[in-house]
C-alpha positions in Angstrom: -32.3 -22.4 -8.9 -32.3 -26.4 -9.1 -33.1 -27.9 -5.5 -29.7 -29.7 -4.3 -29.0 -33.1 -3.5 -28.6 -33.6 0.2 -25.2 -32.3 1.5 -23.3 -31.6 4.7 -22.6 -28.3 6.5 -19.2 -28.0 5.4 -20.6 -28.4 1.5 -23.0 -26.0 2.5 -20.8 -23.4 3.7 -18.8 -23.8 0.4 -22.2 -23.0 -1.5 -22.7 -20.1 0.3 -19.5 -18.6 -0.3 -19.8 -20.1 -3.8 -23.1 -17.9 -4.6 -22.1 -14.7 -2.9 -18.4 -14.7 -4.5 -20.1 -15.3 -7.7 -22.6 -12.3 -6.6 -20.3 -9.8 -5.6 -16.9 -9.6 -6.6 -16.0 -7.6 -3.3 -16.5 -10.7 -1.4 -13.1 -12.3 -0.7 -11.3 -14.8 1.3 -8.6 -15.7 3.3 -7.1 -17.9 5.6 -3.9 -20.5 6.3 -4.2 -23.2 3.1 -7.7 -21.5 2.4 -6.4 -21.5 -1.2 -4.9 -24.5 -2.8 -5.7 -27.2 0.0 -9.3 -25.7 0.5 -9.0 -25.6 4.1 -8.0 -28.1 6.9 -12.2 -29.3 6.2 -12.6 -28.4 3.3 -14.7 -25.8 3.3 -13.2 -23.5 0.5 -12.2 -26.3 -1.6 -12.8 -25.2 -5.6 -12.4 -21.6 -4.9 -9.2 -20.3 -5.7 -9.4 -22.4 -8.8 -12.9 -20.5 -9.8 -12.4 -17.0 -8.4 -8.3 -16.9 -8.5 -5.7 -15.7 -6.4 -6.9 -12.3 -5.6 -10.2 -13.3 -4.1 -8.6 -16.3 -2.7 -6.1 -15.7 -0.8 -3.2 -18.0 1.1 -1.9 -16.9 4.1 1.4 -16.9 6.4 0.4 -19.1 9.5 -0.1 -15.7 11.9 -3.7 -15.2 12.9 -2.9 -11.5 13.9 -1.7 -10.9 10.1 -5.2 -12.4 8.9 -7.1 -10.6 11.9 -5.2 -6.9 10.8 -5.4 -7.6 7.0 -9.2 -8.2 7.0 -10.3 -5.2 8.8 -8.2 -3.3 6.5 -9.7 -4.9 3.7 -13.3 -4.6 5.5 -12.9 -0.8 5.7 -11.3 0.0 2.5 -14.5 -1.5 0.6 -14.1 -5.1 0.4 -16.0 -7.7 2.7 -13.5 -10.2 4.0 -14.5 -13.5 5.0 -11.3 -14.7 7.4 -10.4 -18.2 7.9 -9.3 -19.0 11.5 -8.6 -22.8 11.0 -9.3 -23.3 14.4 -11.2 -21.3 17.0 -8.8 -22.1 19.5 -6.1 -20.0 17.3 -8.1 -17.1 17.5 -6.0 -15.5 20.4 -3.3 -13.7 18.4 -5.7 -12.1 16.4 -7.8 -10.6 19.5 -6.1 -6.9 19.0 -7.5 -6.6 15.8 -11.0 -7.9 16.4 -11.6 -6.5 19.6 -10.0 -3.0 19.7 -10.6 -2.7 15.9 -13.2 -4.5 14.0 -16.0 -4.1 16.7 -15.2 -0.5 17.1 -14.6 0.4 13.4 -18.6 1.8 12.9 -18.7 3.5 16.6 -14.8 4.8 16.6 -15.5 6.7 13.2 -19.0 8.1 14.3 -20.0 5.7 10.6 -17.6 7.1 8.3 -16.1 3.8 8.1 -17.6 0.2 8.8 -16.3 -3.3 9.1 -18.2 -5.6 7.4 -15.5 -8.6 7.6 -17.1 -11.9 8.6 -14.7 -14.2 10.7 -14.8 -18.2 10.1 -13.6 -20.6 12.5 -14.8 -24.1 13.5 -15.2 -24.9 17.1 -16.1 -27.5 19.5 -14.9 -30.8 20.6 -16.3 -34.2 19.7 -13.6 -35.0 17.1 -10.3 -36.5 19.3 -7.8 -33.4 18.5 -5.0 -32.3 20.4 -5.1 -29.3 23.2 -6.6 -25.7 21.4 -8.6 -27.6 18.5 -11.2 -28.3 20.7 -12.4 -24.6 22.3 -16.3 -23.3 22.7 -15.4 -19.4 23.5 -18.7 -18.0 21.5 -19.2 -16.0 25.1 -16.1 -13.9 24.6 -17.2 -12.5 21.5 -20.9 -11.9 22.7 -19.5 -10.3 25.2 -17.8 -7.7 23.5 -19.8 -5.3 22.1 -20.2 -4.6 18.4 -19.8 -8.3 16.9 -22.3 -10.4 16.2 -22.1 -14.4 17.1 -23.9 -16.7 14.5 -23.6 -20.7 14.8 -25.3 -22.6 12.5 -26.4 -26.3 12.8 -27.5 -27.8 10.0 -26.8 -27.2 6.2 -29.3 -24.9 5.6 -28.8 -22.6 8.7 -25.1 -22.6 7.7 -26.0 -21.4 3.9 -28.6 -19.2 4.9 -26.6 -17.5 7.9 -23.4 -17.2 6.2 -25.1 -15.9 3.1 -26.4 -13.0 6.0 -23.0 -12.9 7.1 -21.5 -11.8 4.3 -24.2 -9.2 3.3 -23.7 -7.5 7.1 -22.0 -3.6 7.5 -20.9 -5.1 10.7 -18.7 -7.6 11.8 -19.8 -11.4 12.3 -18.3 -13.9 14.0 -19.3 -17.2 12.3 -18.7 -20.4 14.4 -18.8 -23.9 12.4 -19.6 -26.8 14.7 -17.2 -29.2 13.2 -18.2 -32.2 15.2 -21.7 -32.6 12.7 -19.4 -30.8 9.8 -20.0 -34.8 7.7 -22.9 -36.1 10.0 -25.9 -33.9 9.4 -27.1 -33.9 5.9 -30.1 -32.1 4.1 -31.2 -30.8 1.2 -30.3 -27.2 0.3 -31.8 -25.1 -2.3 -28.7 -22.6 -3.7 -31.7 -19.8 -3.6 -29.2 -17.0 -2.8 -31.9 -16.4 0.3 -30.4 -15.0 3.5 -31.8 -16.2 6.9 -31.9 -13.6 9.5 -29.2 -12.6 12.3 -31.6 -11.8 15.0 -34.0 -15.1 15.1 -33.7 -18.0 17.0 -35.4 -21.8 15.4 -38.0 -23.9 17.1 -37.4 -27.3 15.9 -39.8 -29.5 18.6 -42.8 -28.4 19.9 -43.7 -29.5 23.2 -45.7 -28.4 26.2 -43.3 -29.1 29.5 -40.1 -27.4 29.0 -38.0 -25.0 26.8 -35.1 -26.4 25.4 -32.3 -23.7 24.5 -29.4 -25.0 22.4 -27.2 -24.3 19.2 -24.3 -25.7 17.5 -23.2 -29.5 17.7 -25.3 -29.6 21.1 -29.0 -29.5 18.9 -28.3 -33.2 17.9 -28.5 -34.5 21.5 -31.0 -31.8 22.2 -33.2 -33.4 19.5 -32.7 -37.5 20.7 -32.9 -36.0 24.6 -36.5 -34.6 23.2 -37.3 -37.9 21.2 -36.6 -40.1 24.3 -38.0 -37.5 26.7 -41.3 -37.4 24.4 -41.1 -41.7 25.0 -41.7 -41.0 28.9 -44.3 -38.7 28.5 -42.7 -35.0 28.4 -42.8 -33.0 25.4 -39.9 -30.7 25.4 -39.8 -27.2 23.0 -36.5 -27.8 21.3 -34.7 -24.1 20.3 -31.5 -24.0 17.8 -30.4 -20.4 19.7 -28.4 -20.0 16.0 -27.8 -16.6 16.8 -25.9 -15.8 20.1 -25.8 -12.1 19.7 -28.2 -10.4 19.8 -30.0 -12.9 21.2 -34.1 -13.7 19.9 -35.5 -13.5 23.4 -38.9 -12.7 22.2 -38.9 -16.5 21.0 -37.7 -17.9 24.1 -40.0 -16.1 26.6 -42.8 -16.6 24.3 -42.1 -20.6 24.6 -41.5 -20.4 28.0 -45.2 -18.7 29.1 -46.0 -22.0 27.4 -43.9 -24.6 28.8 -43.2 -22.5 32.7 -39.8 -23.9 32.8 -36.3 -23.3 31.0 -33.5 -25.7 30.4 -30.3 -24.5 28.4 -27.8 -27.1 27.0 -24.1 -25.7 25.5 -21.0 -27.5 24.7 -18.9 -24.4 26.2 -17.9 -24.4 30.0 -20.4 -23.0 32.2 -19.1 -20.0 34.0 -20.0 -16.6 32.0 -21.7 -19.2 29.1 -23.7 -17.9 27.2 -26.6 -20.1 28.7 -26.4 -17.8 32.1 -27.4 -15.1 30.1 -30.7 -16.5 28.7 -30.8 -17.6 32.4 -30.1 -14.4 34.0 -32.8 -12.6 31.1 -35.3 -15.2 31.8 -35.9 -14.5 35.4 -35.4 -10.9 34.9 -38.6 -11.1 32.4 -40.8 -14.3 33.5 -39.7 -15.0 37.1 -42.8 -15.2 37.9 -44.0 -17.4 34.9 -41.6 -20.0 35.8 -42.7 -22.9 37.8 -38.9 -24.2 38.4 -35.8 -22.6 38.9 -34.1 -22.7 35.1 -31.3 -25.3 34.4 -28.1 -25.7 32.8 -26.2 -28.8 31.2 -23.0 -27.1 29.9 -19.2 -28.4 29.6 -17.2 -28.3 32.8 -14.7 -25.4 34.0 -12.0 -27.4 33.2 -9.7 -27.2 29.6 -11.1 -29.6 26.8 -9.2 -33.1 27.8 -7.1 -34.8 24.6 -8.5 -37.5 22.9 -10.8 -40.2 24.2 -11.1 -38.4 27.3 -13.2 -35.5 25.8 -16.3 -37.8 26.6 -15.9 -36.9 29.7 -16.3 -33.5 28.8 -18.8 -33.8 26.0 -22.8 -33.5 27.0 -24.2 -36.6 26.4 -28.3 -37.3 25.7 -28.8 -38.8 29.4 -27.1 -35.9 30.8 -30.1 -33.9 28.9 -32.7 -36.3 30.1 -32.0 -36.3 33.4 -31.3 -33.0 34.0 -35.0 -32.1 32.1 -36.4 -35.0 33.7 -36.0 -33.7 37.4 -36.7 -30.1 36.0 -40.7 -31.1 35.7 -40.8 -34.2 37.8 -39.0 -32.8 40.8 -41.3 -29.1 40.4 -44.3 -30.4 39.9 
């Protein structure tokens, strides 16, 4: 397998689902404009013209129709890999995932199985209008029997999808489409999976634990570079998988670093980041040498355009927030 040029995430979700179509001719797709147009980014653009109208395949614009058809699809045989074109249009198709997908292995003791994988991108950052703009990854973590990937870089996104598509249970794959262009890197089309269960250390460090995922990991990463420039070393985590959660990997950095600070794009009530919280303290209270800290998105709905950056964490907002988490608990 020839090493790639460098490429972006949204090329490297299309190589993913390039290799495993080409794999398995069970694997198919669908989606609104999926087909012909490739996708609002994009991402499944050469597809239909490769694989043909019975892998790839064009929907009505009715998320519940794409929700019901792929779980039909999912337990008849095939493995689906649904298009939501934005996260925020998700909500129509909620029946289906939730009372149906998630339950498919547990409701028919395992006679039947689900293994759909849903695509939608998420997040803000890019000045769209209202419901283009959502971070709900707690919803579906919440609800038992999905699992929650986000990738964010190229090769997480190949790697996890690749997993994805090779799961007997349904995955809900979030795209961060806010680095969808701006983080490139090589990718080698290997066919190798990464796993569903891991977290990624990306920056060692000595004086705090940095949990992020998604969009969030690039100001995780400058926040660490500048941090590093003052004299603390922060442990920078790409979460990557928000259900199940690697928790091994966290604590294990925490014993090291004694204090915890979690950074997500999605509001902060029920995040996902009070859960690492809430699992932290239950585990290594006493390890901890200051209380754990969030820097999450407000309680408030994603503001339109140029007001998002109100909304959207910013490096200082990292910075500060770790710089009082070991200055002020010495």
């Amino acid at each position: 397998e020839a090493s790639m040029a460098e490429i972006t995430l949204v090329e490297a979700v299309n190589l993913a689902l390039h290799h495993e179509m080409t794999k398995d001719s069970n694997v198919v797709i669908l989606g609104e404009d999926v087909g012909d147009n490739g996708g609002v980014f994009r991402a499944t653009i050469g597809l239909k013209q490769k694989f043909g109208l019975r892998r790839v395949i064009d929907t009505p614009l009715a998320e519940a129709l794409i929700g019901g058809v792929a779980v039909g699809m999912a337990s008849q045989g095939l493995r689906p890999v649904a298009e939501f074109q934005f996260q925020g249009f998700v909500f129509p198709a909620l029946e289906h995932l939730m009372c149906h997908a998630a339950r498919m292995r547990n409701r028919t003791r395992g006679r039947l199985t689900c293994p759909a994988v849903f695509r939608a991108p998420f997040g803000g950052g890019i000045h769209a209008p209202e419901h283009h703009s959502e971070s709900v990854e707690a919803l579906f973590a919440h609800t038992p029997g999905f699992k929650v990937v986000i990738p964010s870089s190229p090769q997480r996104a190949y790697g996890l999808l690749l997993a994805a598509i090779r799961s007997n249970d349904p995955v809900m794959f979030f795209e961060p489409k806010r680095i969808y262009r701006t983080v490139k890197s090589e990718v080698i089309d290997s066919g190798e999976a990464l796993p569903l269960d891991t977290c990624f250390t990306l920056r060692k460090g000595r004086d705090l634990t940095l949990v992020t995922w998604g969009a969030c990991v690039v100001e995780s990463l400058q926040a660490a570079q500048t941090l590093s420039s003052q004299g603390i070393e922060a442990e920078v985590i790409d979460l990557a998988s928000i259900k199940p959660i690697d928790m091994e990997t966290i604590l294990r950095s925490v014993e090291k670093t004694r204090r915890l600070l979690v950074v997500h794009e999605a509001s902060r009530t029920c995040g996902v980041g009070a859960e690492i919280v809430a699992r932290t303290a239950e585990s290594a209270m006493c390890l901890l040498k200051a209380p754990p800290r969030r820097v999450t998105g407000m309680d408030t709905v994603m503001p339109y355009y140029r007001n998002e950056d109100y909304f959207m964490i910013q490096e200082q907002d990292i910075v500060l927030a770790a710089r009082e988490l070991v200055e002020g608990w010495k």
